[in-house]
PQR file with spaces between the fields and no chain letter, atoms N, CA, C, O and H, PARSE charges and radii, in Angstrom:
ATOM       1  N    UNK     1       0.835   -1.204    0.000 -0.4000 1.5000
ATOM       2  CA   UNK     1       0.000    0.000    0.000 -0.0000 2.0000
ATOM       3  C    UNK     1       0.869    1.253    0.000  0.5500 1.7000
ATOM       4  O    UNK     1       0.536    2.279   -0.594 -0.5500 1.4000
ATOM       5  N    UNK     2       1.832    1.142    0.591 -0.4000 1.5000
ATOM       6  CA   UNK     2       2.847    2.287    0.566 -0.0000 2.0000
ATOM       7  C    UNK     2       3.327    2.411   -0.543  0.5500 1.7000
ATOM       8  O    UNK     2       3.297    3.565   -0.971 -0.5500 1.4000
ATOM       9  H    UNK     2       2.103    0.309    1.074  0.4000 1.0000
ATOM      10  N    UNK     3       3.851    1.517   -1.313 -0.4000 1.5000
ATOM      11  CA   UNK     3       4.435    2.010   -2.454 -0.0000 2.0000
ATOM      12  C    UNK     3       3.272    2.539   -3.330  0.5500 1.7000
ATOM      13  O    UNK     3       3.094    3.604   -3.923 -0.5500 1.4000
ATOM      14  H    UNK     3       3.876    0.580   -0.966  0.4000 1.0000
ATOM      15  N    UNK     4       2.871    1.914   -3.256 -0.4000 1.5000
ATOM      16  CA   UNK     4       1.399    2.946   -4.132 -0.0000 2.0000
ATOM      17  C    UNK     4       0.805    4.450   -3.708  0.5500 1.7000
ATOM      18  O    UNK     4       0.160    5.061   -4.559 -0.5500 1.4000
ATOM      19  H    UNK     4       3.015    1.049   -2.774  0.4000 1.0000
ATOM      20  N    UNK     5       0.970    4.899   -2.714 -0.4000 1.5000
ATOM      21  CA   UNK     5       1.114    5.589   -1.977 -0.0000 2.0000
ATOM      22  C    UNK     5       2.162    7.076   -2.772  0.5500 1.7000
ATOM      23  O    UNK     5       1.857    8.122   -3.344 -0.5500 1.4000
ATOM      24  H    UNK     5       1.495    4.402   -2.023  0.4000 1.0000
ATOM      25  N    UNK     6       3.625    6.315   -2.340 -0.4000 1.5000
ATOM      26  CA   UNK     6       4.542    6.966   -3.247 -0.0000 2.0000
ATOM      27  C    UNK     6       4.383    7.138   -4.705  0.5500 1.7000
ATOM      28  O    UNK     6       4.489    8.168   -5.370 -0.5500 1.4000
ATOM      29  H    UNK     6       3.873    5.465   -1.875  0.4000 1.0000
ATOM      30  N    UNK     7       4.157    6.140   -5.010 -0.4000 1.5000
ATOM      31  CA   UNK     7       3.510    5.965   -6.796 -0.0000 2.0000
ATOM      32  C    UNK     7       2.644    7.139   -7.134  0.5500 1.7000
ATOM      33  O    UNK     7       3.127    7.744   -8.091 -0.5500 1.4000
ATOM      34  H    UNK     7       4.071    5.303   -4.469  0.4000 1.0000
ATOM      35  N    UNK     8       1.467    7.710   -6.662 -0.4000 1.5000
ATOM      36  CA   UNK     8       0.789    8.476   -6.797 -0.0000 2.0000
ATOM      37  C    UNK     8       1.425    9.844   -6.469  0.5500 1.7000
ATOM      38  O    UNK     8       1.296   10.819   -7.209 -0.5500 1.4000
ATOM      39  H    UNK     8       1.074    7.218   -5.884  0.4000 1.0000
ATOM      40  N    UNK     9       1.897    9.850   -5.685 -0.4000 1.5000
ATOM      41  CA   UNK     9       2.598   11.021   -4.904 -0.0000 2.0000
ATOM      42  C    UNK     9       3.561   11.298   -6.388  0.5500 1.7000
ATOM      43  O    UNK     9       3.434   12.153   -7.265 -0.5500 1.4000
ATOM      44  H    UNK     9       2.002    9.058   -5.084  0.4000 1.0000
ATOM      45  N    UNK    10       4.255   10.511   -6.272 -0.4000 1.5000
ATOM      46  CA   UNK    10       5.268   11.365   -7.757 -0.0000 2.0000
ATOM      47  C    UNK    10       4.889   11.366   -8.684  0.5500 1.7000
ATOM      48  O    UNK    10       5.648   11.945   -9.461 -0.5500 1.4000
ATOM      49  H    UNK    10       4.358    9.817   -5.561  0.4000 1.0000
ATOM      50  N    UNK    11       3.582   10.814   -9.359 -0.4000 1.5000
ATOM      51  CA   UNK    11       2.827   11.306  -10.697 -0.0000 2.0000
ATOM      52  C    UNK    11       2.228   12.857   -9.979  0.5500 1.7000
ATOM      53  O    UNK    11       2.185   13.888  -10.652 -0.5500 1.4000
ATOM      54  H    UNK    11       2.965   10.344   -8.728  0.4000 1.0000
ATOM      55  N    UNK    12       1.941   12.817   -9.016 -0.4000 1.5000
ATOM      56  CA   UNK    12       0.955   14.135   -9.098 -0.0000 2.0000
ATOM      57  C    UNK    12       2.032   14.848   -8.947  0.5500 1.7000
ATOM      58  O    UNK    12       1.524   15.878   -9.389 -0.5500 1.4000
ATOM      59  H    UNK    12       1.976   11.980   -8.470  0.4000 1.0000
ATOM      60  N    UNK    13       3.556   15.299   -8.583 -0.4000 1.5000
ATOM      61  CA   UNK    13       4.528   15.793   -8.201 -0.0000 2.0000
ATOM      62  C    UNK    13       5.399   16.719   -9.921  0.5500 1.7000
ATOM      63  O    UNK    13       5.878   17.834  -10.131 -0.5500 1.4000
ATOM      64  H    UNK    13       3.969   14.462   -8.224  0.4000 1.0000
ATOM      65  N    UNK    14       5.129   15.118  -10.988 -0.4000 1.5000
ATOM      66  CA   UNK    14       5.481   15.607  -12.118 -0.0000 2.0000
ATOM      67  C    UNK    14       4.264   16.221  -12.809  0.5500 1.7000
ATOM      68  O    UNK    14       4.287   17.071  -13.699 -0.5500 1.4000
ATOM      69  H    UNK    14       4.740   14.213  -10.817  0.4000 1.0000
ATOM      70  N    UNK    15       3.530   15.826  -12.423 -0.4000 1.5000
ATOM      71  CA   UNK    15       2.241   16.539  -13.271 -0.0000 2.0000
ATOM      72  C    UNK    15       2.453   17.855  -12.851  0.5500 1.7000
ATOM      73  O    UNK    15       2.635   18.628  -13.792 -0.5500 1.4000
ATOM      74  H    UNK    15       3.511   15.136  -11.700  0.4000 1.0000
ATOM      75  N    UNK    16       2.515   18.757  -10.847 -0.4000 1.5000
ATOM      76  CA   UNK    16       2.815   19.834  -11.068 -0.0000 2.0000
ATOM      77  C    UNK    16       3.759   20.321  -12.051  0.5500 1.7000
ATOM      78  O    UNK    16       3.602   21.094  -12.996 -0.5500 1.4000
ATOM      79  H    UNK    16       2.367   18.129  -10.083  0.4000 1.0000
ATOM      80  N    UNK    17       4.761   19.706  -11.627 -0.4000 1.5000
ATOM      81  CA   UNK    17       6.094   20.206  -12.550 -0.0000 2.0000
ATOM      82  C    UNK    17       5.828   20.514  -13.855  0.5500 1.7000
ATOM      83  O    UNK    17       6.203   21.552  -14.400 -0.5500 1.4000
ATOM      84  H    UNK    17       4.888   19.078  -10.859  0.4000 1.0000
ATOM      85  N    UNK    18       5.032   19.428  -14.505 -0.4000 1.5000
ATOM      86  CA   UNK    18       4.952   19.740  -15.765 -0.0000 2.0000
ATOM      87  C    UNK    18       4.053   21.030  -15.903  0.5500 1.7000
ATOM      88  O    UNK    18       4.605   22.062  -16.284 -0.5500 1.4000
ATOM      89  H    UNK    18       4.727   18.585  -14.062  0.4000 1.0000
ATOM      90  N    UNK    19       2.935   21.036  -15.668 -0.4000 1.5000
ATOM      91  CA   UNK    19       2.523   22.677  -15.532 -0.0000 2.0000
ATOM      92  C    UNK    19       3.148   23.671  -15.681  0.5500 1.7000
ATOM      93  O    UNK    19       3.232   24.327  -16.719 -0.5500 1.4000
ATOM      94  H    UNK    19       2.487   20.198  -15.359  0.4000 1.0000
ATOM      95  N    UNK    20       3.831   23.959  -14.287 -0.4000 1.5000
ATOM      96  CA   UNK    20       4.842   25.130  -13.743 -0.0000 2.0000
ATOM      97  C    UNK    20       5.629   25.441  -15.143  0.5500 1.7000
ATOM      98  O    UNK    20       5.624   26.489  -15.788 -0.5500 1.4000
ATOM      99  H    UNK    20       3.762   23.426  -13.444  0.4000 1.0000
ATOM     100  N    UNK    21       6.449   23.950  -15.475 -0.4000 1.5000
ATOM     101  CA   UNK    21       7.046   24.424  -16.843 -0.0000 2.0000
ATOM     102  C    UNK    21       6.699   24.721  -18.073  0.5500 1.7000
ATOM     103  O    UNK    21       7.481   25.271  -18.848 -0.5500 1.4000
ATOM     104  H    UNK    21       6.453   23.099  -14.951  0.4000 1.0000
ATOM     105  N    UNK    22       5.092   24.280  -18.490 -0.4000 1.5000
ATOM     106  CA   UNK    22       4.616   25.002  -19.535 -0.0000 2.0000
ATOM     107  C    UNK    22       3.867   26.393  -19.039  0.5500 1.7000
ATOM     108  O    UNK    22       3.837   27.405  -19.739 -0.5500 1.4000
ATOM     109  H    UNK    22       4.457   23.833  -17.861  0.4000 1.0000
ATOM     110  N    UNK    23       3.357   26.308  -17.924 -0.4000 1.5000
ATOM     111  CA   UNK    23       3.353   28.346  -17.442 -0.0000 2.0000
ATOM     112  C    UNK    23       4.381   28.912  -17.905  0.5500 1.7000
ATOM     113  O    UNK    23       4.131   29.692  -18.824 -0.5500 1.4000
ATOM     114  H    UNK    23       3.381   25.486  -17.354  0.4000 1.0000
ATOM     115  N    UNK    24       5.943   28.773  -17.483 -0.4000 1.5000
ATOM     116  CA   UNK    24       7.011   29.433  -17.530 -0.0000 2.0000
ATOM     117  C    UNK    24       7.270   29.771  -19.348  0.5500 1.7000
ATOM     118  O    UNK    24       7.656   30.868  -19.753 -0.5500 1.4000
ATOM     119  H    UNK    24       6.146   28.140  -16.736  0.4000 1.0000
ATOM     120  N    UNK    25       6.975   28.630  -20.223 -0.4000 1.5000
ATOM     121  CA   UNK    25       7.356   28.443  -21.299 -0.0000 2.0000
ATOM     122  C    UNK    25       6.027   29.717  -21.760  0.5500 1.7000
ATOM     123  O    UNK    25       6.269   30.871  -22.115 -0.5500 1.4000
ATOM     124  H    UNK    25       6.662   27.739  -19.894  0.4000 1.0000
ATOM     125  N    UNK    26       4.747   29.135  -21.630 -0.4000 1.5000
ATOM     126  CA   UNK    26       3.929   30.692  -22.298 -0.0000 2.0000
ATOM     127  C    UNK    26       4.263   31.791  -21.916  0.5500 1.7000
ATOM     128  O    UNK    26       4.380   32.733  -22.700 -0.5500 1.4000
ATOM     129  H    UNK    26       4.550   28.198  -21.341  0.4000 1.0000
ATOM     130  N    UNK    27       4.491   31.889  -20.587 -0.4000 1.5000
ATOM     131  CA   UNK    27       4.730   33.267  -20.286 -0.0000 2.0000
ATOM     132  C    UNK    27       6.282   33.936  -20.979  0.5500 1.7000
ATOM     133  O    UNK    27       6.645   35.105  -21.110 -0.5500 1.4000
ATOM     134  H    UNK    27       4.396   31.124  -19.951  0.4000 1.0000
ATOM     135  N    UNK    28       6.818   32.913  -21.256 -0.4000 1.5000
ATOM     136  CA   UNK    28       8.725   33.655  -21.819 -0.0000 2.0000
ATOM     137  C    UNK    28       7.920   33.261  -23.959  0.5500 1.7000
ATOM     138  O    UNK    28       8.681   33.241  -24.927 -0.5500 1.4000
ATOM     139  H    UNK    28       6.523   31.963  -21.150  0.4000 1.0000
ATOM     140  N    UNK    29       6.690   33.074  -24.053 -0.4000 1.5000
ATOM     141  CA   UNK    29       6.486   33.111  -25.297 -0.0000 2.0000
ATOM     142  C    UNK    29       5.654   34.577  -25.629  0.5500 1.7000
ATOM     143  O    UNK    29       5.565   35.142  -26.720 -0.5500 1.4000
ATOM     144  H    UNK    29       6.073   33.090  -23.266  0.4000 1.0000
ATOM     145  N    UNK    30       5.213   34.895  -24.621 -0.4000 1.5000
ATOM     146  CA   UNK    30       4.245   36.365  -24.774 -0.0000 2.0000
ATOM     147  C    UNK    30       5.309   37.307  -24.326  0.5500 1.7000
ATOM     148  O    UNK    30       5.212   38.520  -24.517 -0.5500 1.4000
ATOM     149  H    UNK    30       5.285   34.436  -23.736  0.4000 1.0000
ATOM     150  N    UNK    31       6.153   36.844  -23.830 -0.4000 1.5000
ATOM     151  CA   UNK    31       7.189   38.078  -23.613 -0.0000 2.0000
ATOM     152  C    UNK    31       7.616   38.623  -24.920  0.5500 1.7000
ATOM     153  O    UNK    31       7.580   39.796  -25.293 -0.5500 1.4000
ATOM     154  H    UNK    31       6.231   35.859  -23.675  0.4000 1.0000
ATOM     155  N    UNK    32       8.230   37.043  -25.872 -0.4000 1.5000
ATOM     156  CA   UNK    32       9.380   37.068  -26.791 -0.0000 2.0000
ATOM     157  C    UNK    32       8.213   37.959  -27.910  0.5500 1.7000
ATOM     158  O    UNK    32       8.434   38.899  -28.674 -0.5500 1.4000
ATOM     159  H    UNK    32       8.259   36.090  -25.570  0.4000 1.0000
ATOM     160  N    UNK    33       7.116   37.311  -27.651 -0.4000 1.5000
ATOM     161  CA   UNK    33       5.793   38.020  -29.225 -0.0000 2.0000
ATOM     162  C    UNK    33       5.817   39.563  -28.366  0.5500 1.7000
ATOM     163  O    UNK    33       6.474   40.279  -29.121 -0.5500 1.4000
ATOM     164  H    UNK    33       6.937   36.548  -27.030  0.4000 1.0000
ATOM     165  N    UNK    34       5.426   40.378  -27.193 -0.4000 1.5000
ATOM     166  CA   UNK    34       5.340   41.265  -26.645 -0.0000 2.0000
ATOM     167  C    UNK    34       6.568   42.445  -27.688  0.5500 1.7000
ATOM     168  O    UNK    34       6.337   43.457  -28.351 -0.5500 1.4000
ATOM     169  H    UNK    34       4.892   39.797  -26.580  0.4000 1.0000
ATOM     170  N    UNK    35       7.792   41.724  -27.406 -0.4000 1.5000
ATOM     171  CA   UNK    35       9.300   42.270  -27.512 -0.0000 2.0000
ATOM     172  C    UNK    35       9.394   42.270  -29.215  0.5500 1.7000
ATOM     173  O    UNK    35       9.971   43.237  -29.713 -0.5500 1.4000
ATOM     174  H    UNK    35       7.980   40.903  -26.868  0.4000 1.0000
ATOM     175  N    UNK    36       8.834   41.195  -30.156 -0.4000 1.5000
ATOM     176  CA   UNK    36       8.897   41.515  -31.233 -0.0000 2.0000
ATOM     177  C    UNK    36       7.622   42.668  -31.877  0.5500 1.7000
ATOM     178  O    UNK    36       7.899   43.455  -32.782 -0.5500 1.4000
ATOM     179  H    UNK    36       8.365   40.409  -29.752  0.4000 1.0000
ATOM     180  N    UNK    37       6.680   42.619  -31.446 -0.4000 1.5000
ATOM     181  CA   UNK    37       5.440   43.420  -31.541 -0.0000 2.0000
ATOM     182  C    UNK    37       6.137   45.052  -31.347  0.5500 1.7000
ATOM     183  O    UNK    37       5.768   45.990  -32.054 -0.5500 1.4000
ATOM     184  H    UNK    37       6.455   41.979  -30.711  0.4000 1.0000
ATOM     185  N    UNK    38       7.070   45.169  -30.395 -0.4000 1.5000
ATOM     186  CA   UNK    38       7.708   46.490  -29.888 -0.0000 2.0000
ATOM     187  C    UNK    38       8.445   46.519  -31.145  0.5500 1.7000
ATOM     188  O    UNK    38       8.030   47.352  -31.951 -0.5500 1.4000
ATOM     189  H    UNK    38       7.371   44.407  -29.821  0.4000 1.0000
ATOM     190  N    UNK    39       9.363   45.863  -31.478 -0.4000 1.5000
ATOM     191  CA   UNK    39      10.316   46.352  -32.382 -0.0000 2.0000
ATOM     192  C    UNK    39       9.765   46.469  -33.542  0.5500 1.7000
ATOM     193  O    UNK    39      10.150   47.480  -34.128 -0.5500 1.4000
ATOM     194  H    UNK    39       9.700   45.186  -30.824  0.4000 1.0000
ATOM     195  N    UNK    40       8.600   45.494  -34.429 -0.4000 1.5000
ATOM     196  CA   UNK    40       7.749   45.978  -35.115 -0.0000 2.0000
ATOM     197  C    UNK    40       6.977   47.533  -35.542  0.5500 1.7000
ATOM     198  O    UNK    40       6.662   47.834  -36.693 -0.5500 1.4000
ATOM     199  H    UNK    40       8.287   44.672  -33.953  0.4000 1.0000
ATOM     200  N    UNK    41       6.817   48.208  -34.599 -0.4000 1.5000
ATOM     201  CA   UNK    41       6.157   49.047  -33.946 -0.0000 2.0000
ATOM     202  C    UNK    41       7.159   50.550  -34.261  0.5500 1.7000
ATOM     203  O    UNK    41       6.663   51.634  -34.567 -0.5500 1.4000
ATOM     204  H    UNK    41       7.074   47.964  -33.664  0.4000 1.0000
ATOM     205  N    UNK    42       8.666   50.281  -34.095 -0.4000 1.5000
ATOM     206  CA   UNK    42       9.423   50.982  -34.066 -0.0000 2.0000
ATOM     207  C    UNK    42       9.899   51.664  -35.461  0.5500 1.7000
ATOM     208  O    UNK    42      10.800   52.503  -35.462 -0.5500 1.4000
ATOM     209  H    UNK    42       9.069   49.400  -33.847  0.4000 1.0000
């Protein structure tokens, strides 16, 4: 039962992770479109 326990625990652990790192990835993608939109602009 314990290892199952742990088992679950580190799927839900990478599932945050995986999130966090596609947040990080849109947000540094609306930056990079933000930053070309500026120089566009210029």
């Amino acid at each position: 039962m314990a290892a199952a326990r742990i088992a679950a625990l580190l799927v839900v652990v990478a599932g945050l992770s995986a999130c966090a790192t596609a947040g990080g990835f849109i947000q540094d993608s609306q930056a990079v479109g933000s930053a070309v939109a500026d120089e566009l602009d210029d």
